[in-house]
C-alpha positions in Angstrom: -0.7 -3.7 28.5 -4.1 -3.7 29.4 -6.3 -0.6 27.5 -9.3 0.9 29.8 -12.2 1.0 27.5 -14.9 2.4 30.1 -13.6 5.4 29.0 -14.9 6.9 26.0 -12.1 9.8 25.4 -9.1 6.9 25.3 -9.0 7.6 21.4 -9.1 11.3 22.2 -6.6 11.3 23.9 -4.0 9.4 21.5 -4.3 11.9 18.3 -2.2 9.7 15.9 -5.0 6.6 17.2 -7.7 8.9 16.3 -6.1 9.9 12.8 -4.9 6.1 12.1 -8.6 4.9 12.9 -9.9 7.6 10.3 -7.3 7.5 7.5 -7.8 3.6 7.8 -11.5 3.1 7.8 -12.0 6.3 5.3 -9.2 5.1 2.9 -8.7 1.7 3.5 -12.9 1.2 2.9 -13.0 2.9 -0.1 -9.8 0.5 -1.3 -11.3 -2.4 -0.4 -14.1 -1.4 -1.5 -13.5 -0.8 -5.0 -11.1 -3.1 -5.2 -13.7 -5.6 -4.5 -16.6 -4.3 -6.7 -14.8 -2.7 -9.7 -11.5 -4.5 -9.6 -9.8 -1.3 -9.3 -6.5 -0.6 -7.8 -6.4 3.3 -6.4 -2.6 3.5 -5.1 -3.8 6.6 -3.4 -7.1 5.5 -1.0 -3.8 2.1 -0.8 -1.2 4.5 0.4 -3.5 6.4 2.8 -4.6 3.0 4.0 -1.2 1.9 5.1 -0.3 5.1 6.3 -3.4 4.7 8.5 -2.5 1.1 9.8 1.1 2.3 10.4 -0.5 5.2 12.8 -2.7 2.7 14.3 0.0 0.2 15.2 2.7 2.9 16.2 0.5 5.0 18.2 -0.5 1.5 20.5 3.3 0.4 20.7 4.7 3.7 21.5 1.9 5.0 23.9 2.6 2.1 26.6 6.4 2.3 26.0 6.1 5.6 26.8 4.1 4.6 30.3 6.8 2.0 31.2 9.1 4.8 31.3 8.1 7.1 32.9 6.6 4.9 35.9 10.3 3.7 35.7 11.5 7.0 36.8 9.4 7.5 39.3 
């Protein structure tokens, strides 16, 4: 499960990747954020957060799974 990097459109090409990476960095920032500085806790930027991670760690498990399968067939 080796990811080729030299590529620059490899998070292009995996929409829930690119969507994870944003909802997580936008959301899960502004969480940490103000958790951090005002001691705040918006379940909102939390949920979005998650949601995010949960893309992010989907989109990578089921992407190669998806690869082993098909080269199976073949």
């Amino acid at each position: 499960m080796e990811m080729d990097v030299s590529n620059k459109s490899w998070i292009m090409k995996n929409p829930a990747l690119h969507f994870g990476l944003l909802f997580f960095l936008i959301f899960g920032g502004q969480f940490v954020i103000r958790y951090i500085r005002d001691n705040d806790f918006y379940i909102l930027h939390f949920i979005f957060g998650v949601l995010g991670l949960l893309a992010i760690i989907i989109s990578l498990v089921i992407k190669p799974m998806d690869k082993k399968k098909t080269e199976e067939h073949l």
